[in-house]
BAPA-18696 format. One record per residue (C-alpha): residue number from 1; chain; x, y, z. Coordinates in Angstrom, 1 decimal. Layout:
N
R  num  chaine  xx  yy  zz
R  NUM  A  X  Y  Z
...
***
This chain:
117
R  num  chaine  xx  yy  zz
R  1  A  -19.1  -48.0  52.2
R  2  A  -16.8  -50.1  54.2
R  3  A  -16.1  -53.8  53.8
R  4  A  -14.2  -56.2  55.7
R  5  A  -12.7  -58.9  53.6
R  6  A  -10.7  -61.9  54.4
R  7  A  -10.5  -65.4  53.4
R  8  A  -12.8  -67.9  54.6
R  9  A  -10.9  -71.1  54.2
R  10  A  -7.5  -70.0  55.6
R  11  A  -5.6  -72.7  56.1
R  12  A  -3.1  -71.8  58.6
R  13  A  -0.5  -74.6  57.5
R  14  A  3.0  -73.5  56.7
R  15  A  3.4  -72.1  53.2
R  16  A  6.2  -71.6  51.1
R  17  A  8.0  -68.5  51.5
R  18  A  6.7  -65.8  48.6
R  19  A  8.4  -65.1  45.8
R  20  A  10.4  -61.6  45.4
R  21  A  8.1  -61.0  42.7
R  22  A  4.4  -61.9  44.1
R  23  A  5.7  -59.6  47.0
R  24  A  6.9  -56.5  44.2
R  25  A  3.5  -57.6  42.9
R  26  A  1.6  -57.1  46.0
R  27  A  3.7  -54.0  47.0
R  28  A  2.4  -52.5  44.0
R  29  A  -1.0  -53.2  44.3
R  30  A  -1.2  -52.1  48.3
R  31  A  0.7  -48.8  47.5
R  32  A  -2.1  -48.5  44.3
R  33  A  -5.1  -49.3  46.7
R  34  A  -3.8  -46.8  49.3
R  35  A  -3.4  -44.0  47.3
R  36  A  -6.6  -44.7  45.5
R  37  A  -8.1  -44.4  49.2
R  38  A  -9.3  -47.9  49.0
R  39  A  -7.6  -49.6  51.3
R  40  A  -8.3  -48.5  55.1
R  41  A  -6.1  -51.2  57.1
R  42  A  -4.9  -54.4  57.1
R  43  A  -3.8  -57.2  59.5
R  44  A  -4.3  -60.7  60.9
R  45  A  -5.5  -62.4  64.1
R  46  A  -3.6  -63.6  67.0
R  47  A  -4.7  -67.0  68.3
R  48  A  -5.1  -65.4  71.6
R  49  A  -7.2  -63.0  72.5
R  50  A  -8.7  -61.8  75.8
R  51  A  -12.5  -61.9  76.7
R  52  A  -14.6  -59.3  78.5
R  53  A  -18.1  -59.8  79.9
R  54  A  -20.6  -58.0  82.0
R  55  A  -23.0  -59.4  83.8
R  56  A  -24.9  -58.6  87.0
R  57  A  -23.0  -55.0  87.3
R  58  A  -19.6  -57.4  87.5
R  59  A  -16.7  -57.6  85.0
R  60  A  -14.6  -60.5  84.3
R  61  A  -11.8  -61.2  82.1
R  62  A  -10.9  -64.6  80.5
R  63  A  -7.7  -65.3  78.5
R  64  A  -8.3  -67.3  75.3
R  65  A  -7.7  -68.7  73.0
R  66  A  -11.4  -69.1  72.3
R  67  A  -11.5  -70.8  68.8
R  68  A  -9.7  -73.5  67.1
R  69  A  -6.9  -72.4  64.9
R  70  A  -8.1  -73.7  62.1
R  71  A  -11.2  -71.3  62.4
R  72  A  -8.8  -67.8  62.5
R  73  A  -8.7  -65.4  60.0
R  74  A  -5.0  -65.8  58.4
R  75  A  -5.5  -61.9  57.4
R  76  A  -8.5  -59.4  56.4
R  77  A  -8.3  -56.0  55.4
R  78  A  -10.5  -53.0  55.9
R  79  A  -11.4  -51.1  52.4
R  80  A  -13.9  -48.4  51.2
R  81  A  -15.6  -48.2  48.3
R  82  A  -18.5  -46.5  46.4
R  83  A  -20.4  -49.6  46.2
R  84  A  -20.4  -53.4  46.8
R  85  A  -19.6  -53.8  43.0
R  86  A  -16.5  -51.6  43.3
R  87  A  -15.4  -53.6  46.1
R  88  A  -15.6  -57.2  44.4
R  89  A  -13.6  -55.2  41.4
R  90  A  -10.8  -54.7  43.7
R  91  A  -10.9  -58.0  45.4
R  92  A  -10.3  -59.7  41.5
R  93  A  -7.4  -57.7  41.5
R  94  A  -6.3  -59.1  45.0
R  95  A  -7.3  -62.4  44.2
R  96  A  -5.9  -62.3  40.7
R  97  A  -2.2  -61.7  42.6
R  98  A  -2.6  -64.4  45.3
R  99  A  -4.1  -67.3  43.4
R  100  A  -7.1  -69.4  43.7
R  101  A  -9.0  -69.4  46.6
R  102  A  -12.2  -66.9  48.1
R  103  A  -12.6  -64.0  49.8
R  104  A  -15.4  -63.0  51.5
R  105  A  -16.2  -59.4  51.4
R  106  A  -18.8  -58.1  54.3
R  107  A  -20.2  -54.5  54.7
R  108  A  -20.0  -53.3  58.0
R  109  A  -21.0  -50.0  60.3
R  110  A  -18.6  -47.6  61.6
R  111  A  -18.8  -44.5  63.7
R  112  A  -20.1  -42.5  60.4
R  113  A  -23.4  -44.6  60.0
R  114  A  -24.5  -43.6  63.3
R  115  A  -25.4  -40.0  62.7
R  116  A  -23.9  -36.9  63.7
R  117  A  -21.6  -36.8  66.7
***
């Protein structure tokens, strides 16, 4: 199973630089999670993205951004587990390293649920 997983109340203020040992800290856990095959990608959102639409057989293209910046994801990652409850397990480890806070965790669909190509 695959879950998206990201932080819900992101505040995108300016935070203090991390410590050189939450980020030895967090090295360790993201080199643990990849070679435990947990961890499929990571990454953040740019304010600005570009929209597509269809409609009546025409394109058209509209730069953003589209939603406020206190609405973007600061950063999510992509990881797969056996099951939900493995999931949460390694989000307490993630959230045990970065502090207080949530992370939502969300199972989503990719080209494998859809049958055989």
């Amino acid at each position: 199973m695959q879950f998206l997983v990201y932080d819900p109340n992101y505040n995108p203020e300016p935070a203090a630089p991390p410590s050189p040992e939450f980020m030895e800290e967090m090295g360790k856990f993201i080199a643990e999670a990849t070679k435990a095959g947990i961890l499929v990608a990571t990454g953040s959102l740019q304010p600005k993205g570009t929209r597509l639409r269809l409609s009546g057989g025409k394109f058209s293209v509209t730069d953003g951004p589209f939603i406020e910046a206190k609405e973007l994801l600061g950063g999510f990652a992509v990881i797969q587990t056996k099951s939900l409850e493995e999931a949460i397990e390694w989000c307490k480890r993630f959230r045990k390293i970065v502090g207080d806070g949530e992370s939502e965790i969300v199972p989503f669909n990719g080209p494998d649920d859809f049958g055989p190509a």
